[in-house]
C-alpha positions in Angstrom: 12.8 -43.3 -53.8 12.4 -40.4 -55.9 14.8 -40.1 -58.7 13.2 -36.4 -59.8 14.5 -35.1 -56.3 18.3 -33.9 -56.1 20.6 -36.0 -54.4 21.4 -33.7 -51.2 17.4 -34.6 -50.3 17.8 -36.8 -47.9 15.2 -39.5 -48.9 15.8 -42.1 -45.9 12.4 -43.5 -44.8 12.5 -41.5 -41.7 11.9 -38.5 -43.4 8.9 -40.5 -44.8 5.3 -39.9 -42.8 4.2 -42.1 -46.0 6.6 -43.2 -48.3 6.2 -43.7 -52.2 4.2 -46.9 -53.0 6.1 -47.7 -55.7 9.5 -46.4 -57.6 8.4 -42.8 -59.0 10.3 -41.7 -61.7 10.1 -41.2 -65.9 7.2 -38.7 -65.1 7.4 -35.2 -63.9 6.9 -34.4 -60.5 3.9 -31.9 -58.7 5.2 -31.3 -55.2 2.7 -29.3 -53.0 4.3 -27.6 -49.7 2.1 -27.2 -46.6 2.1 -27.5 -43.0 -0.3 -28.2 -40.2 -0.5 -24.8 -38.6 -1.1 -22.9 -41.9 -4.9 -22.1 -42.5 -4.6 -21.6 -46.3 -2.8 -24.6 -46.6 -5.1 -26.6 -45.0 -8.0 -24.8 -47.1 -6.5 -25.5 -50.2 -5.5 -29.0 -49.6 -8.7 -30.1 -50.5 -8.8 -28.6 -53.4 -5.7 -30.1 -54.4 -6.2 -33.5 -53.8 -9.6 -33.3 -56.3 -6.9 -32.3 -58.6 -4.3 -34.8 -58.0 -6.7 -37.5 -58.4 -7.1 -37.0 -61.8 -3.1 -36.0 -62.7 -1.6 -38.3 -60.7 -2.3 -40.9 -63.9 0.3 -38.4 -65.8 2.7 -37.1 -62.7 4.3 -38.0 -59.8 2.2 -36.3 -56.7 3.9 -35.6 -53.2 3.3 -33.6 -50.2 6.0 -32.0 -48.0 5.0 -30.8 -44.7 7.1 -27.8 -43.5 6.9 -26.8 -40.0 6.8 -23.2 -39.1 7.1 -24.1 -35.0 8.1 -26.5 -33.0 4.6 -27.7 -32.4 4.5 -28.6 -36.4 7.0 -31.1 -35.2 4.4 -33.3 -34.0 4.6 -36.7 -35.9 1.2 -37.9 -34.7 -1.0 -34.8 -35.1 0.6 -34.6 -39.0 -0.1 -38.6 -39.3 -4.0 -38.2 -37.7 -4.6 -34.7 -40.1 -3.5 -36.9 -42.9 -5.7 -39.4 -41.8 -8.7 -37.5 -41.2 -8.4 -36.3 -45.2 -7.9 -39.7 -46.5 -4.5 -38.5 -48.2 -3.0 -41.0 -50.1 0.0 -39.5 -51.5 3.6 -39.8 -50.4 4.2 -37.1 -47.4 7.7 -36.2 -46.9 8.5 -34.5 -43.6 10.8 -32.0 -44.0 11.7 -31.5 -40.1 15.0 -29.7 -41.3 13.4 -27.4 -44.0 16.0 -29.1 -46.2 13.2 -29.5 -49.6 11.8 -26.2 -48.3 15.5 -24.4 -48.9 16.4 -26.6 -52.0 13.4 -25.1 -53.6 13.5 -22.0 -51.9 10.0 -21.9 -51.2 9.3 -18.3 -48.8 5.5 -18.9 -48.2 2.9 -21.7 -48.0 1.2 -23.5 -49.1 3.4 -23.4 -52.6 3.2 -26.0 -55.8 6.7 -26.5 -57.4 7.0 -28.5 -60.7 9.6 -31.1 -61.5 10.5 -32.2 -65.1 11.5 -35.6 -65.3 15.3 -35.1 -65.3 14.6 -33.0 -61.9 14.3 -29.6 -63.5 12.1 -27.2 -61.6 9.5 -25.8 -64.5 6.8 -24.0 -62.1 7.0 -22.9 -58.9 4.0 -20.6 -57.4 2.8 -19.5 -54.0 -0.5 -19.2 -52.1 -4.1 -20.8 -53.0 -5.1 -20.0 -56.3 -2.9 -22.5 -58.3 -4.7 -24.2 -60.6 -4.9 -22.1 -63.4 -1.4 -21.3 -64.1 0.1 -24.8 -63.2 -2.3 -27.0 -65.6 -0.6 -24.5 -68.4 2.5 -25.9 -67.4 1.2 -29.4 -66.9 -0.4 -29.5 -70.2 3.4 -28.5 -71.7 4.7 -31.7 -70.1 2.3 -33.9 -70.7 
């Protein structure tokens, strides 16, 4: 579904809380890494979407919740949150942390880059991402 992502990612639509509209692929790849129960996160998110809007002309755009408990398990309370926002990216639920460990992201909320071959280019933890991820953008553009 999305050729950027290595093969041991299992991308079977059940891992899918939205799945990709259409083939992604022959762009690089912004992956932002949440979850439901992480305040920052959630008070970022917004300010990530008003970002994606405008790069996801250029880039592929996906979200990945990560649960941190077994309440973040919840399918519905993810699906109603993303709801509620008016997401309308791809969401990949990664139940068995396997894009969280493939990346080895520690902390959320975290941005990792993607070239188009699958290369990771950025990676970068907590809120203030902006800044230091359009530099890297602007280098694959």
């Amino acid at each position: 579904m999305i050729p950027q992502l290595p093969e041991a990612i299992d991308q079977h639509e059940a891992n899918w809380l939205y799945p990709p509209q259409q083939k992604a692929g022959d762009r690089p790849l912004i992956i932002y890494y949440w979850s439901i129960s992480c305040t920052i996160c959630k008070e970022k998110l917004p300010v990530f979407l008003d970002f994606a809007k405008y790069e996801k002309q250029f880039f592929d755009i996906m979200l990945v919740h990560v649960p941190r408990s077994t309440s973040d398990l919840n399918i519905q309370t993810i699906h109603d949150y993303v709801l509620q926002k008016n997401i309308d990216l791809p969401v990949y639920l990664d139940q068995r942390h396997q894009m969280k460990n493939t990346f080895r992201v520690q902390k959320l909320p975290s941005i990792v880059l993607l070239d188009r071959l699958g290369r990771i280019r950025h990676a970068q933890t907590g809120g203030n991402f902006t800044t230091m991820l359009i530099n890297q953008l602007d280098a694959l553009r």
